[in-house]
C-alpha angles and dihedrals in degrees: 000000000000079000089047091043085048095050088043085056093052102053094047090053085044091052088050100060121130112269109237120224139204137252104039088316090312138316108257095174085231109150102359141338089292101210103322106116131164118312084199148353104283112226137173139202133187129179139243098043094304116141119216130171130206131201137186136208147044123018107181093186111056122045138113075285110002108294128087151140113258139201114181139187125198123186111225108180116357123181094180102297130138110254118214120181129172129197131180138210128187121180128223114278114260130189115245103240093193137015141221137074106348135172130239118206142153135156125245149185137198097204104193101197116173091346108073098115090067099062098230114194131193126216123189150173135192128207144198112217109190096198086186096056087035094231138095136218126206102220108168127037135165142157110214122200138192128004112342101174100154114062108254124209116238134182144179131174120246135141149253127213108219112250092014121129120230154169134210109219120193120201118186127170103195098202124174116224096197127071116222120169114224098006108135139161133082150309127187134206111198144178144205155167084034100188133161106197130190113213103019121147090227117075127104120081102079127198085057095314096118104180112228107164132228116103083337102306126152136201093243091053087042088054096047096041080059105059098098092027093117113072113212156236092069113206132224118208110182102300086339119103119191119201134171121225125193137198115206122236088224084063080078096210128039129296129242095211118195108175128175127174123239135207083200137335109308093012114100114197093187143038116264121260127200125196130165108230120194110233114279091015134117122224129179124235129202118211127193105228107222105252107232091045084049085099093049093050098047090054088061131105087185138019134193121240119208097210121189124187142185125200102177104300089356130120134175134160116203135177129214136172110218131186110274106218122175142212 
């Protein structure tokens, strides 16, 4: 019994291990495009005489939080003619570490800008290019239309040979489908949070599904449900910092909320705090400000939360700035 209780322990631990993610644990967009460039010269064509442009690469401003790839349209001269523009980003090439089932996920947003009369609409794909094994698989792929002002988080289940080398590419053609003479300005597709990871729980739906388990639930809806989870301002009380998490009733079962403050991505300014919320229901979290970060903090009028969640078999990870008030 005490053997079988010992070999128990060690799958569980084993079970438990750190999922590892590509490239370089995940390209977050931070602080620049890090490493990710143009797959291909962007280029865009409308009809009738009109004149557009297209670009690719780093927007330091937007982002879930600011940082992105972007690909953006503007629309020079238009005399009534459907616009169709097309960018590409490929990341830089990364060793697989490990190997087996893996996830791949990003967020991303269609921002329509000046141009939403006329109904812009993105359509992307991403693809796995394995530069060891000489092929390529196209594992996400999704057409968004209409307005998407707000990043969505989207999955689909792939996987990663141990000690290959790959790339992500990502191709998007931003079109409009309405005429509209004399309309001009620009929209903007972007993306953010690119990972490939090996042992996590999501994984499954292709085509941005992404099964997650729980009622259904998947780890794209999860992290979309989260978005506006945390409820601002967050207040900072001497090394003490107060935050209010919310699980949303649409989760459908209780959260299980951790949340931790950042002075940037990787850099955590305060300890981690877990708490189990009821669906639909509010709870407030303390966080110990690190000590030697206390000044930094203090000198903020906004700070950024890592927040990580399980619903069942759930997961999501979400980022929000939130006003910093103290007392």
């Amino acid at each position: 019994m005490a053997g079988l209780l010992a070999m128990c322990t060690v799958l569980l631990v084993a079970g438990q291990a750190q999922a590892a993610s590509f490239p370089s644990g995940g390209s977050t967009f931070s602080g620049g495009a890090e490493g990710w460039k143009p797959a291909q010269p962007p280029a865009c064509n409308i009809g009738l005489g009109g004149l557009c442009t297209a670009t690719a690469g780093y927007d330091g401003a937007n982002g879930n939080p600011s940082g992105s790839l972007a690909a953006t349209t503007t629309v020079v001269v238009n005399a009534g003619g459907l616009f169709k523009s097309t960018a590409a980003f490929e990341s830089p090439n990364f060793v697989a570490t490990e190997g087996g089932p893996a996830t791949l996920s990003l967020d991303r947003q269609l921002a329509s800008g000046s141009l939403l009369d006329l109904t812009p609409q993105l359509k992307y794909t991403v693809t796995l290019v394995d530069r060891t094994g000489g092929d390529s698989t196209d594992v996400l792929t999704e057409t968004v239309t209409g307005a998407a002002e707000t990043f969505a988080g989207k999955e689909s289940a792939t996987k990663l040979v141990a000690g290959h080398t790959y790339a992500i590419l990502i191709d998007s053609e931003t079109s409009s489908s309405v005429a509209n003479v004399g309309l001009l300005g620009s929209a903007s597709a972007r993306f953010d949070n690119v990972s490939v990871t090996v042992g996590s729980s999501g994984g499954g739906g292709g085509n941005g599904g992404g099964a997650g388990g729980g009622n259904g639930l998947s780890n794209a809806s999860l992290t979309t449900l989260m978005q506006n989870s945390l409820i601002g301002p967050a207040v900072l009380k001497g090394k003490r910092l107060f935050v209010r998490a919310k699980c949303p009733a649409k989760v459908g079962r209780a959260c299980k909320v951790t949340v931790q403050g950042l002075l940037k991505k990787g850099k955590p300014a305060t300890t981690k705090r877990t708490a189990k919320i009821a669906k639909g229901k509010t709870k407030q979290l303390v966080l110990r400000v690190k000590p030697k970060l206390r000044p930094q903090v203090a000198a903020k009028k906004k700070l950024l939360f890592k927040q990580t969640v399980k619903a069942g078999k759930a997961k999501a990870t979400v980022y929000k700035r939130l006003k910093l008030i103290k007392r």
